[in-house]
C-alpha positions in Angstrom: -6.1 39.2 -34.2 -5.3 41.5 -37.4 -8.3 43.1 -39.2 -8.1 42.3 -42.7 -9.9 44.1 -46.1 -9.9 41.8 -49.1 -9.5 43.8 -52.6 -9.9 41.7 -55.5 -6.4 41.7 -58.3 -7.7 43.7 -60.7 -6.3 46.7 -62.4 -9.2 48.9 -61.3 -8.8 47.9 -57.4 -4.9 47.5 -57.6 -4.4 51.2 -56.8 -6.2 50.6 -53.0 -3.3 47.8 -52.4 -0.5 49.7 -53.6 -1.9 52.9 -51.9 -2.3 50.7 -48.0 0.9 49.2 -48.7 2.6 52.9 -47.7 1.3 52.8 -45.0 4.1 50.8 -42.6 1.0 49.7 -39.9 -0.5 47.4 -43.0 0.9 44.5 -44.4 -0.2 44.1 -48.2 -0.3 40.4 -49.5 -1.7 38.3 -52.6 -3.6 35.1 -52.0 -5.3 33.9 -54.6 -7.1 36.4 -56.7 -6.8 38.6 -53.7 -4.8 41.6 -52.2 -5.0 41.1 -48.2 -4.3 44.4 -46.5 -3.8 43.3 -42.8 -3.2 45.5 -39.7 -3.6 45.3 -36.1 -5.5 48.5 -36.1 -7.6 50.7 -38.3 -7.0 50.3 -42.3 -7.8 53.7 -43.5 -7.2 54.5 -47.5 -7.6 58.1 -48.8 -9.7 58.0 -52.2 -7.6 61.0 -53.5 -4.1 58.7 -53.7 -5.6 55.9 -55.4 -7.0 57.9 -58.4 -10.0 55.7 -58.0 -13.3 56.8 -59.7 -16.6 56.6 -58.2 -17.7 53.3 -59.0 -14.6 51.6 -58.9 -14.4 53.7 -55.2 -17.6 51.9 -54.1 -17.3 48.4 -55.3 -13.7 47.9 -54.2 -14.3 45.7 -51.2 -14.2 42.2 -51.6 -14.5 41.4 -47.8 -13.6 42.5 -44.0 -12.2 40.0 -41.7 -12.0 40.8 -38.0 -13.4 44.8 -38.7 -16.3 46.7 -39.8 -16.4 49.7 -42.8 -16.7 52.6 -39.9 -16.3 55.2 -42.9 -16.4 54.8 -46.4 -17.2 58.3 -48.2 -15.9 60.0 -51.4 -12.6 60.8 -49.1 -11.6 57.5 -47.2 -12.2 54.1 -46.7 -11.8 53.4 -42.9 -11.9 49.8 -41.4 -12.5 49.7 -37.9 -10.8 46.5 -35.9 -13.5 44.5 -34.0 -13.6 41.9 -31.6 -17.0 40.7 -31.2 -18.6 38.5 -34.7 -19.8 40.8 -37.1 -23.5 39.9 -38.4 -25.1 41.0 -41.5 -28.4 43.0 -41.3 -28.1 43.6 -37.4 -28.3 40.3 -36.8 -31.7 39.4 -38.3 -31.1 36.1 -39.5 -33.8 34.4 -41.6 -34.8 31.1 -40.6 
């Protein structure tokens, strides 16, 4: 099972696809309005080669599939595979 971080097509956020897509571990895709960057282990994008400000940095993730964010500084975005269902707010759920 491949983790996968959604980016949404836009200009701003295009630089993240093009910048996994070096990386011969990811698979880049489109679907949709979407760029899926797959891989069968961690997803890790350097800030730096994507020329990305600060707050198109921190709102470039659409959504994770089958990972977790296990760093996501002014350096890198790191997605961490993970087997187990992730759930939001450490698994509070409101009734």
């Amino acid at each position: 099972m491949s983790t996968t971080l959604f980016v949404l097509d836009v200009e701003d956020f295009r630089p993240l696809a093009e910048v996994a897509a070096k990386d011969p571990a990811n698979t880049v895709r489109r679907l949709g309005p979407y760029y899926l960057v797959s891989s069968d282990g961690p997803i890790t994008i350097a800030r730096d080669d994507t020329g990305c400000r600060n707050a198109v940095w921190y709102s470039s993730v659409a959504a994770i599939r089958h990972g977790r964010v296990s760093r996501w500084d002014r350096h890198v975005l790191r997605v961490e595979p993970t087997t187990a269902p992730v759930t939001p707010f450490g698994g509070d759920h409101v009734q």
